[in-house]
VOSE-399992 format. One record per residue (C-alpha): x, y, z. Coordinates in steps of 0.5 Angstrom, whole numbers, padded with zeros to 4 digits, always signed. Layout:
BEGIN
XYZ
...
END
This chain:
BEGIN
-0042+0029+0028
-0044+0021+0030
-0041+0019+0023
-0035+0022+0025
-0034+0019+0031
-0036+0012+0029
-0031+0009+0025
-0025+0011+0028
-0030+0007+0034
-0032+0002+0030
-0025+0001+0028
-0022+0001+0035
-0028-0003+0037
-0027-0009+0032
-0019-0010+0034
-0021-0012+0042
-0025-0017+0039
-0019-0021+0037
-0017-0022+0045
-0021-0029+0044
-0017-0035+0043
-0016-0039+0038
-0024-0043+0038
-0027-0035+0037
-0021-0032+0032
-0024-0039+0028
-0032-0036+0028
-0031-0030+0028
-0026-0030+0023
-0030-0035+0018
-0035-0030+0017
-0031-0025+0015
-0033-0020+0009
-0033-0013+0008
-0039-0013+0005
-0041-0016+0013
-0037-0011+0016
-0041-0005+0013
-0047-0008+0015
-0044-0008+0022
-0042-0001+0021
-0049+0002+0019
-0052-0002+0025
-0047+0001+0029
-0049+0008+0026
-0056+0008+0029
-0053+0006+0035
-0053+0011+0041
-0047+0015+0041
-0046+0013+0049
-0047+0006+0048
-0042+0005+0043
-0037+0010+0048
-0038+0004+0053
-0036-0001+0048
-0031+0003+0047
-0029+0003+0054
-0030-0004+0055
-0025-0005+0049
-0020-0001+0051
-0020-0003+0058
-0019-0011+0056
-0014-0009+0051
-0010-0005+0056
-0010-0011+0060
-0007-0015+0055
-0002-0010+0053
+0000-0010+0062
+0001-0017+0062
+0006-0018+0055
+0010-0012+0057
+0010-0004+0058
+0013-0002+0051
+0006-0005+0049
+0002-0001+0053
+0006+0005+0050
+0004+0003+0043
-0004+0002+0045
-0003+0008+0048
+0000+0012+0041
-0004+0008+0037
-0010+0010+0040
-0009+0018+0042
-0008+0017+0034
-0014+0016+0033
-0017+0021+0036
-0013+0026+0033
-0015+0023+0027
-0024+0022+0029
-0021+0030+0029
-0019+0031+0023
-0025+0028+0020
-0030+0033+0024
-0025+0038+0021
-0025+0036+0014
-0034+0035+0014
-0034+0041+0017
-0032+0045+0011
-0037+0047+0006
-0039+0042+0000
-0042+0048-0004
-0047+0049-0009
-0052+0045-0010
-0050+0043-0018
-0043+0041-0014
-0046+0036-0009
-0051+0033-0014
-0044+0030-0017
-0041+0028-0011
-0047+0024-0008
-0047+0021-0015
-0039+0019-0015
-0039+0017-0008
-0045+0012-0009
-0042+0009-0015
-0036+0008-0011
-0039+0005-0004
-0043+0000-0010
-0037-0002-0013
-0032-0002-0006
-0039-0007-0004
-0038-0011-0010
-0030-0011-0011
-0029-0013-0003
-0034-0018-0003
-0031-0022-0008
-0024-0021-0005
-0027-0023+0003
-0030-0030-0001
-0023-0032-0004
-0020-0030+0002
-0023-0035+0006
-0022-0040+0001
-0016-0039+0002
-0015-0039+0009
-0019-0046+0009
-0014-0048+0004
-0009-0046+0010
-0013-0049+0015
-0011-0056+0012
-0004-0055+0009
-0003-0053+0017
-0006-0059+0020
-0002-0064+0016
+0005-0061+0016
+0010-0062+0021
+0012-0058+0026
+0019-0055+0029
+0023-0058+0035
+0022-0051+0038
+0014-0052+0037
+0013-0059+0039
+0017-0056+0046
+0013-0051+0047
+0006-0056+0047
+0005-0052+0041
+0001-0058+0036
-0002-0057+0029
-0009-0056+0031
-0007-0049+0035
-0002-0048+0030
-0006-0048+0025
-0012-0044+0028
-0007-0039+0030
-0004-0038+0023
-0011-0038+0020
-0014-0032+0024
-0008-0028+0023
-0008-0029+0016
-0016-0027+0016
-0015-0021+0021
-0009-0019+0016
-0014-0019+0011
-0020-0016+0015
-0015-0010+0017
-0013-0008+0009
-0019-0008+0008
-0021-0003+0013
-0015+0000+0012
-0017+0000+0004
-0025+0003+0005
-0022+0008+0010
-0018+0011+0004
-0025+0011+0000
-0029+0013+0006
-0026+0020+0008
-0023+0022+0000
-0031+0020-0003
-0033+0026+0002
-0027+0030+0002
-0027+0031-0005
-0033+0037-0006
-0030+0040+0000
-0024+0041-0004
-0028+0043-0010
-0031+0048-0005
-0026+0051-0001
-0021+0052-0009
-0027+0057-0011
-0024+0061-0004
-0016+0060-0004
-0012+0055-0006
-0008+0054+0001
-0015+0053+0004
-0016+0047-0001
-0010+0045-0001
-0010+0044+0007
-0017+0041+0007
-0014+0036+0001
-0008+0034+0006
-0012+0034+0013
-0017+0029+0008
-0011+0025+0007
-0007+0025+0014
-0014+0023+0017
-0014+0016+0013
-0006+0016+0014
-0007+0016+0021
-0012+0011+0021
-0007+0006+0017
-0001+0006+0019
-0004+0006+0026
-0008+0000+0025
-0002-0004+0023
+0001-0003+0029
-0004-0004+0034
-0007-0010+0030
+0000-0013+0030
+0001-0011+0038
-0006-0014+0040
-0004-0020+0035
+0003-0022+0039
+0000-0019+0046
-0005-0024+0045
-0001-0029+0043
+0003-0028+0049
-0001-0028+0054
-0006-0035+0051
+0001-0039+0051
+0005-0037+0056
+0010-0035+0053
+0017-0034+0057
+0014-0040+0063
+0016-0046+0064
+0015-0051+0058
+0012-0045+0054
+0014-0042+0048
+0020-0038+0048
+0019-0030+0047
+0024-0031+0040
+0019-0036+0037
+0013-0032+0038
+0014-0028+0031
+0014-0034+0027
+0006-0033+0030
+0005-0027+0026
+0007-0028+0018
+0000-0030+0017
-0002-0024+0019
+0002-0020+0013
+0000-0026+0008
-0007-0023+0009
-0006-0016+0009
-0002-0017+0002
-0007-0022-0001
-0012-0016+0000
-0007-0010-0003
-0006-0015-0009
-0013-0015-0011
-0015-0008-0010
-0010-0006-0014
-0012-0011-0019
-0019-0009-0018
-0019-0001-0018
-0013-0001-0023
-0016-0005-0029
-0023+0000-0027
-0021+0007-0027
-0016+0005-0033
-0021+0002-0037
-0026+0008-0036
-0020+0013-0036
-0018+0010-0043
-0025+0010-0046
-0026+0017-0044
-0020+0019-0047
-0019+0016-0054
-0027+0018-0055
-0028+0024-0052
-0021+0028-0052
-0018+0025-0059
-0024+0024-0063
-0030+0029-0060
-0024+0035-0057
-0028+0035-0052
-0025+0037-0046
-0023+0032-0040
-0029+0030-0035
-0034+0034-0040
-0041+0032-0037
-0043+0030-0045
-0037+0023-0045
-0041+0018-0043
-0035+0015-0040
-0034+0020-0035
-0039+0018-0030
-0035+0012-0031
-0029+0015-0030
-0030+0020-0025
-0032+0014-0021
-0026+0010-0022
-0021+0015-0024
-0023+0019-0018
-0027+0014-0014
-0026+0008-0014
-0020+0007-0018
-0016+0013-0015
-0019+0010-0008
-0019+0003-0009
-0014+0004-0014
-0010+0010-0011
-0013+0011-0004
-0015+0005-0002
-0011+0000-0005
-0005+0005-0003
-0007+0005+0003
-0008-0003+0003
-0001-0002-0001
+0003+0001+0006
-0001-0003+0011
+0002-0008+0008
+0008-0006+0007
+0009-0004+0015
+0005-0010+0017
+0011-0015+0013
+0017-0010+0015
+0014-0011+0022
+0014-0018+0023
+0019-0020+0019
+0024-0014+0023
+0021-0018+0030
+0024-0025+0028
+0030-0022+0025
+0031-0019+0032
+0029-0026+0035
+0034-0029+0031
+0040-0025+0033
+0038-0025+0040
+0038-0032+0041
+0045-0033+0037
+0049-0027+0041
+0045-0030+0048
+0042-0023+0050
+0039-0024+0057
+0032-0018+0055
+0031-0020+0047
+0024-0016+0049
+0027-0009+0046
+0030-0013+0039
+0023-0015+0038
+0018-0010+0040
+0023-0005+0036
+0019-0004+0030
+0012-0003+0034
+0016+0003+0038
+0019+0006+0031
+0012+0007+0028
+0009+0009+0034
+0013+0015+0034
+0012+0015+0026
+0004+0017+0028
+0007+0022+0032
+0012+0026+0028
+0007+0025+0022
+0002+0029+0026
+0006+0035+0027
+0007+0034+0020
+0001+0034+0016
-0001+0041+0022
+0005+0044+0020
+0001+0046+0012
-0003+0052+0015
-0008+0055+0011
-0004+0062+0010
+0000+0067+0006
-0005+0066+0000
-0010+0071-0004
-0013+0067-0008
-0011+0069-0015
-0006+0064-0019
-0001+0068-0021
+0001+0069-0014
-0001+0062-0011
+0006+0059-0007
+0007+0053-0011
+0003+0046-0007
+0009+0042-0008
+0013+0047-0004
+0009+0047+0002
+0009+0039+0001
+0016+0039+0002
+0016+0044+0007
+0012+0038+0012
+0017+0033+0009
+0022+0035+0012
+0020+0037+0018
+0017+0030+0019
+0024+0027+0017
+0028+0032+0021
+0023+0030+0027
+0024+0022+0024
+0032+0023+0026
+0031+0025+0032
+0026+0020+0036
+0030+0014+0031
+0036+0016+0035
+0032+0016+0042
+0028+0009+0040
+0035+0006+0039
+0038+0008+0045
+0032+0005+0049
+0030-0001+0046
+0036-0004+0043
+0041-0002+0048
+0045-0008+0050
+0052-0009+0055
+0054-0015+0051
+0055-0009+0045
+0054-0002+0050
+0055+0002+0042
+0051-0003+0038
+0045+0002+0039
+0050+0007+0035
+0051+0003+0030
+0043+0002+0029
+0041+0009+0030
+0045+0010+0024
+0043+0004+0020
+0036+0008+0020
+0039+0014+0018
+0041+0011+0011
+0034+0008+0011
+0031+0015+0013
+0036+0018+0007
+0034+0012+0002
+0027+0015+0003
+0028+0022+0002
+0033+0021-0004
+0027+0016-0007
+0021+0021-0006
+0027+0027-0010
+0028+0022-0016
+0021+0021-0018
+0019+0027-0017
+0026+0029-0021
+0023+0024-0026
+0016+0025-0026
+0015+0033-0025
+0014+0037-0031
+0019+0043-0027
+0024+0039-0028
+0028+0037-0036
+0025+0030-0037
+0018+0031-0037
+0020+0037-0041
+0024+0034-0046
+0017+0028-0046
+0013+0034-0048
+0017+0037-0053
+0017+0029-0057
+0010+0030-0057
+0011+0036-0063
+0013+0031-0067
+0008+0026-0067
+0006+0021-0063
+0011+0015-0064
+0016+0020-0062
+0012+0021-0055
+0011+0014-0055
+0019+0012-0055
+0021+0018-0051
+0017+0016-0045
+0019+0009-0045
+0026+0011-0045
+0025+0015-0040
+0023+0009-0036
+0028+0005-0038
+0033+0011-0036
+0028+0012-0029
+0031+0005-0026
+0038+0007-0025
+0039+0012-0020
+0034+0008-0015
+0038+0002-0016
+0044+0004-0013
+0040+0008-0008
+0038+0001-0005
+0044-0002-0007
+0048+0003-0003
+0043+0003+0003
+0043-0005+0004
+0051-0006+0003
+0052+0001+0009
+0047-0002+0013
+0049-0010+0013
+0055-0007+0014
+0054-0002+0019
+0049-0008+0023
+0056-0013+0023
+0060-0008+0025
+0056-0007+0031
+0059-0011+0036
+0054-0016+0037
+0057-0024+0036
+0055-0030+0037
+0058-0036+0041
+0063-0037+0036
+0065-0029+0036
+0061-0029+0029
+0059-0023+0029
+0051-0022+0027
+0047-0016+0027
+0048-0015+0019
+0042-0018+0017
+0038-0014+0023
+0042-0007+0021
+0038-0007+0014
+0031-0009+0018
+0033-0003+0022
+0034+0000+0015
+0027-0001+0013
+0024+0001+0019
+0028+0008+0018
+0026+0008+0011
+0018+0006+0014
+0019+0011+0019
+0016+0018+0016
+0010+0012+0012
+0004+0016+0015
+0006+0023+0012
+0008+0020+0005
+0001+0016+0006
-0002+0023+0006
+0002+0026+0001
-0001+0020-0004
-0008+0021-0001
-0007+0028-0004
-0007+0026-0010
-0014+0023-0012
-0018+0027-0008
-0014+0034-0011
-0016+0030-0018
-0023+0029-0016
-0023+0035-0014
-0022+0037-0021
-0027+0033-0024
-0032+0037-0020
-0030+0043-0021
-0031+0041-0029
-0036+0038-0029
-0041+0042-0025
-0038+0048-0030
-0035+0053-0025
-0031+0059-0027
-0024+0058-0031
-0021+0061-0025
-0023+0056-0020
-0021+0050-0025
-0014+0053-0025
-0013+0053-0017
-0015+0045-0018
-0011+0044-0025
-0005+0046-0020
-0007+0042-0015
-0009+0036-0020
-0002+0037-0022
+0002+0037-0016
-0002+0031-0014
+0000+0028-0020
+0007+0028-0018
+0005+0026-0011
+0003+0019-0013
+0008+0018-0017
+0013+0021-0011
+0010+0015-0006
+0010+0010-0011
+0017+0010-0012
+0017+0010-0005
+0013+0005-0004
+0018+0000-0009
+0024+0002-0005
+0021+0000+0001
+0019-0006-0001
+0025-0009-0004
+0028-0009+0002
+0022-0011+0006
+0022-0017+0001
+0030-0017+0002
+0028-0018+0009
+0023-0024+0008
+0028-0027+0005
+0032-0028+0010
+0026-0030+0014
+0024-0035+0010
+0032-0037+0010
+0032-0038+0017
+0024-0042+0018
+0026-0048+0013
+0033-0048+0017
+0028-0050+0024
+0023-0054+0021
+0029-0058+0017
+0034-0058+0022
+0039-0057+0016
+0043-0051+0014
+0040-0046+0009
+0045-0040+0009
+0045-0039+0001
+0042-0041-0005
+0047-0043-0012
+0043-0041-0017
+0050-0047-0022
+0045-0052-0019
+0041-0053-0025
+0033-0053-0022
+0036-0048-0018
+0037-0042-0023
+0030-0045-0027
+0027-0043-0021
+0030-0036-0022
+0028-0036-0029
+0021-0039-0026
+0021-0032-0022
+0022-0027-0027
+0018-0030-0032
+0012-0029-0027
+0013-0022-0027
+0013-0021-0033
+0007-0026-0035
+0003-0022-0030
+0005-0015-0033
+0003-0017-0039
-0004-0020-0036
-0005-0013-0032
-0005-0009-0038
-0009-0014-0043
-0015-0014-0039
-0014-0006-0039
-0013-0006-0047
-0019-0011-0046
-0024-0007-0041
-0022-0001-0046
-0025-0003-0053
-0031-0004-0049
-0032+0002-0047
-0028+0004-0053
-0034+0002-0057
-0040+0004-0052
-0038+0011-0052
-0037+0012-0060
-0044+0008-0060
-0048+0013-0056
-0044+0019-0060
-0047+0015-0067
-0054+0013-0064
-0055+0020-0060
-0053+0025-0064
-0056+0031-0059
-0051+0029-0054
-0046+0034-0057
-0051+0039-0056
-0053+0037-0049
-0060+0036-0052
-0060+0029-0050
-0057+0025-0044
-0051+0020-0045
-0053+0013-0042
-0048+0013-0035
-0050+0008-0033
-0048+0003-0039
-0041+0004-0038
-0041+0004-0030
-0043-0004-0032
-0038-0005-0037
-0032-0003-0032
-0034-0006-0026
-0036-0012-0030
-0029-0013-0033
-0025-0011-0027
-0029-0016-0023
-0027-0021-0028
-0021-0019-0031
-0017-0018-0023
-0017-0026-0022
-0013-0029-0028
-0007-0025-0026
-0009-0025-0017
-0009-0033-0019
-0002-0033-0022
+0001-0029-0016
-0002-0034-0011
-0001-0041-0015
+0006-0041-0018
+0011-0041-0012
+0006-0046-0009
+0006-0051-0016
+0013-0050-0017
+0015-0052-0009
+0012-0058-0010
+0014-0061-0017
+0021-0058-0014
+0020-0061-0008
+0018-0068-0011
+0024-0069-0016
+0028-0067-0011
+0025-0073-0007
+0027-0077-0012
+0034-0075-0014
+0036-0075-0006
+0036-0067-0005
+0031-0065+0000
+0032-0058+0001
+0031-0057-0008
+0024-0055-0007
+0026-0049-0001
+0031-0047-0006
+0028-0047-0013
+0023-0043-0008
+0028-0038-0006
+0031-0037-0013
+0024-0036-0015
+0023-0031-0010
+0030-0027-0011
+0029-0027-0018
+0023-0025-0018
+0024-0019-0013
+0030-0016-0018
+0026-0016-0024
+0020-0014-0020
+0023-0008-0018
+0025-0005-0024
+0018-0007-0027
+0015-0003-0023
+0020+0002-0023
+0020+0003-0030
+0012+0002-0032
+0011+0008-0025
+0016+0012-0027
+0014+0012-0034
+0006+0013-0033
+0007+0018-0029
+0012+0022-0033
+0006+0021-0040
+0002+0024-0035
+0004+0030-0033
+0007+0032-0040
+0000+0031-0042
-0001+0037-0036
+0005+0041-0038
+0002+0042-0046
-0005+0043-0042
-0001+0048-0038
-0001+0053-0045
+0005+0050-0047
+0007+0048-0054
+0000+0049-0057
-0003+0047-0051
-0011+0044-0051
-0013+0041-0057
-0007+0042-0061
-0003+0036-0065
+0002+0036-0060
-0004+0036-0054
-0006+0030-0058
+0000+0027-0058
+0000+0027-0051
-0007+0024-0050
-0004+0017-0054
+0002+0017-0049
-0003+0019-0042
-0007+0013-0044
-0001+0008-0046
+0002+0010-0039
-0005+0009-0036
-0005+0002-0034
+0003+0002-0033
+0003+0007-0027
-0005+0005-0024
-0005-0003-0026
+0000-0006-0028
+0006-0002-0023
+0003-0002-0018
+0001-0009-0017
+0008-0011-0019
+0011-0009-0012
+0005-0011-0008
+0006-0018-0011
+0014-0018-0010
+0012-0017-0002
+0007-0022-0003
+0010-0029-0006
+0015-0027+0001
+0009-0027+0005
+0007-0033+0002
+0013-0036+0002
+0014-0035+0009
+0007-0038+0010
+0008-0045+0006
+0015-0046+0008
+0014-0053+0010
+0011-0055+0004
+0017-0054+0000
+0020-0059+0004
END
């Protein structure tokens, strides 16, 4: 019972921390690694269980007193995030008080959840390192740039402001690394639950797989938020802000980008690290095992599938799938709170509003609400009307849909009731209307996001199917009808944003807000309402992608520990259906980040403005150095697509090599006379993602800062101060075109190979072993590093460059 309740502790423990100012955030932060935090965790774990209550009080009670002093609405949102967290200490103790099963099941989990705490440990220590390296890099650009008119006002100098920017990216960092080993935390645990649980019901796997995954949802998204209301509410309170002299309120934002910065920097590596791992041990097991040997997927006898079970399962489907995803959306919601706040502060300032407080603590209060409604959601999947036997199991996706929709029904309604209260005006008494349906289109463009990947990816639906049947045919035609597929994938999600950010700009123009001139000015915060719309029902879409590899896990298990068919049979369906999750909110996720990059955007636009003192309202890609920043941008997409996959195809042929050596050299594996060496391959991968993530990571970080500065030096020269802010923005616009339809392309892809691979397996056309099976296999294994290294990356680097972008603003000019 104490591990329960400790985390959450833990976590809510570590965030009043950051009330100190900027000399504790230096210290503290200067010993951040993740590898520390979980020394801190196992010694908080063997402290008594009502000395970490009164910490937890005295926690509160400092955070309470922050949020008091900055506004009511901050009190409002410490107060959500906290009953979150309780919700979420219960889910946990609900989910452990399952049964794990035989002794054959928990012997594999143990060993699978202590590879993956290994690698986490070993992963996320060389993360912290380069993060502050980083953040020492940042400490010295700060303290030699220049300062805005408005931060030389306010007494704001270097020194403060470099500290400032340093520990929220730090925190940023801290924060998604929490959030990344929350996902492995409750997954490695809950998996032989599930397992368990599948030899009962399927509904009642099902549940403990959703409650699993709501619990590390709530966690998530309710860090975000709280760790950007302790970073602004301290910030406030430290500066004073709105007296005399001080900062003003509008200006504050600009504080947090560092905060983004941080936590996308982790996200990337993550992504990197977990995916090229799981993928490694994936392919090998696969190539070897199911193509060579025709041995079932996860059979004990693969010497890759430990390795596999691991990475896929663990470390890759929860440093690469829960972890990095949850890493993924905190970074996301962290980069489209922040950037929403200073749009707000933007506009505000131009139309004159007397209480710019409701504008910029807008998007807290909408992801308070997203905790909320998202918790009905995941209660409203009930373990009911099941009896246990395939052929009458009510179909996983249904019931996930069915708690979607009550999720996004609860989103429109408390979206319209946020807008009245906060954005509310008597400069324009109907522009809250108008917001409240800027964030309808956001919620629309969400749910027909999830519809067309599932539409793409669901082996229910025709082009799955058609995928499959290419298969019968050999495996060129699998290979050629998959990367059609992806291409064709592009489309539908490209007029979908297309529409929602024209609706939406459109929607915010015509609001009524105007500034001295009568310009009007609420477009560009439409689309950020847009966003926070879209973002609204982000917990439950969490939870949906954390169902996924917990349901895979628990398949391995169940194959594993040789249960009988009937139980692997519940779990193939879940495994399935999680398949078509993970891809759901991948495409998800793009969507959100291509507006949340639109938005930075416009951010980065306006800070070059302040600290130039010019006008930088567009970008003129017939300037010559202006459209090869663009080209600069797309290539970079593309180069680091192609790093991502070869150190798959690198790491691969290792283990490729190692398995069939074992096969050769102990031939009574096939027999189960001998014992195939695990370990060896464990080595192998971790070996290789560790060193395979930095080259493409080093690329993302580097080259927006590189081409800025030999930009912005030529442009020295040649009398054009604002070309290297310029090529930047080129870079980062093209960039984030052609990053979006990358990872469209290689997600939707992947994750189309997958299930088409599941639907033969399924008895279809020959079903397990046949030579359309195996047709399948090669087609899996190609859209391996495309769905669970490459794609994913490419949406959490677009977010990135703009965050970094945003950050080293003032090198650039």
């Amino acid at each position: 019972m104490q591990s329960c309740f400790s985390f959450p502790i833990l976590c809510l423990f570590h965030c009043s921390l950051t009330i100190f100012k900027h000399c504790a955030f230096c210290f503290h932060f200067n010993i951040f690694t993740c590898y520390c935090f979980l020394q801190i965790f196992r010694i908080f774990m063997r402290i008594n269980v009502r000395v970490l209550f009164m910490l937890l009080l005295l926690g509160l009670g400092i955070i309470f007193y922050i949020g008091a002093s900055t506004s009511p609405i901050i009190v409002f949102v410490f107060s959500v995030c906290i009953v979150s967290f309780v919700l979420s200490t219960y889910l946990t103790k609900w989910v452990l008080s399952k049964d794990e099963g035989p002794p054959e099941m928990v012997q594999i989990s143990d060993a699978i959840r202590d590879g993956a705490e290994g690698f986490f440990r070993t992963q996320y220590g060389t993360i912290s390192k380069m993060a502050i390296l980083l953040g020492l890099v940042i400490l010295s650009i700060y303290l030699f740039r220049s300062t805005t008119p408005q931060q030389e006002s306010s007494g704001l100098g270097r020194l403060t402001t470099a500290f400032v920017t340093v520990a929220s990216f730090l925190l940023g960092a801290l924060c998604s690394g929490i959030a990344g080993y929350v996902g492995m935390w409750v997954s490695v645990r809950a998996n032989v639950r599930v397992s368990s649980a599948a030899r009962r019901s399927a509904r009642e796997a099902l549940q403990i797989a959703v409650r699993a995954g709501g619990f590390s949802a709530l966690v998530v998204v309710g860090m975000a938020v709280i760790g950007i209301a302790i970073l602004y509410s301290t910030f406030y309170v430290w500066l004073g802000v709105g007296s005399l002299g001080a900062m003003k309120l509008t200006d504050l934002p600009l504080l947090l980008v560092g905060y983004g910065f941080g936590a996308s920097f982790v996200a990337l590596f993550a992504q990197l690290g977990g995916g090229i791992f799981t993928k490694a041990a994936d392919v090998g097991a696969d190539l070897v095992g199911k193509v060579e040997q025709g041995i079932p997927e996860d059979d004990p006898r693969n010497p890759a599938v430990i390795a596999d079970l691991k990475s896929m399962i663990e470390v890759g489907d929860n440093v690469g799938d829960c972890a990095a995803r949850g890493a993924d959306l905190f970074e996301s919601i962290a980069a489209e709170i922040i950037s929403a706040m200073i749009l707000g502060g933007t506009m505000v300032q131009r139309c004159k509003i007397e209480d710019p407080s409701g504008f910029i603590l807008f998007p807290l209060v909408v992801h308070s609400f997203d905790l909320v409604i998202s918790s009905v959601g995941i209660f409203s999947i009930r373990n009911t009307r099941d009896s246990g036997v395939i052929g009458t199991i009510e179909d996983p996706m249904s019931v996930l849909q069915k708690g979607y929709s009550v999720t996004i029904i609860l989103a429109v309604i408390t979206f319209g009731l946020c807008t009245r209260w906060m954005l509310y005006t008597e400069q324009a008494p109907s522009a809250w209307l108008n917001f409240a349906l800027c964030g309808l289109v956001g919620i629309m463009m969400a749910y027909v996001f999830v519809w067309i990947s599932k539409y793409y990816t669901d082996y229910k639906h025709e082009p799955v199917r058609n995928l499959a049947l290419s298969s019968s045919t050999g495996h060129g035609t699998n290979i050629i009808a998959g990367i059609s597929l992806g291409l064709e994938s592009t489309a539908l999600p490209v007029l979908v944003i297309s529409v929602s950010i024209i609706s939406a700009f459109w929607l915010g123009q015509t609001s009524g807000l105007v500034d001295e001139s009568g310009n009007p000015t609420g477009g560009l915060f439409g689309t950020a309402v847009a966003t926070m719309g879209m973002l609204s029902t982000a917990a439950y879409v969490l939870t949906m992608d954390m169902f996924g590899p917990i349901a895979d896990n628990a398949g391995g298990i169940v194959e594993m520990s040789q249960q009988p068919e009937s139980v692997r049979e519940i779990t193939d369906v879940l495994d399935a259906v999680g398949n078509t999750t993970k891809a759901t909110t991948k495409g998800f996720a793009i969507g959100s980040a291509s507006l949340a990059s639109f938005l930075l955007f416009s951010a980065y636009m306006d800070e070059i403005s302040a600290f130039s003192q010019l006008p930088f309202n567009q970008v003129d890609i017939a300037i010559p150095e202006v459209f090869i920043g663009g080209l600069l941008g797309s290539m970079l997409i593309f180069l680091f697509s192609a790093w991502a996959c070869s150190a798959v195809g690198r790491s691969a042929q290792e283990v490729v090599n190692e398995v069939r050596r074992q096969f050769i050299e102990r031939p009574g594996i096939m027999d189960y006379k001998e014992k195939p060496d695990y370990v060896r391959c464990v080595s192998i991968v971790a070996a290789a993602s560790l060193r395979e993530m930095i080259k493409p990571g080093a690329l993302a970080i580097i080259s927006p800062v590189v081409v800025g500065l030999v930009f912005r030096v030529l442009g020295h020269y040649t009398g054009q101060p604002l070309l290297g802010a310029k090529v930047v923005a080129a870079m980062l616009m093209f960039a984030t075109v052609s990053g979006i339809l990358m990872a469209l392309f290689l997600n939707t892809a992947g994750g189309a190979w997958d299930n088409a691979k599941k639907y033969i397996e399924t008895g279809a056309l020959g079903g397990k072993g046949s030579d359309c099976h195996k047709a399948a296999v090669t087609g899996d294994t190609v859209g391996d590093p495309f769905k669970d290294t490459a794609g994913p990356s490419i949406h959490v680097l677009i977010k990135m460059l703009a965050t970094i972008t945003l950050v080293m603003a003032p090198v650039f000019l």
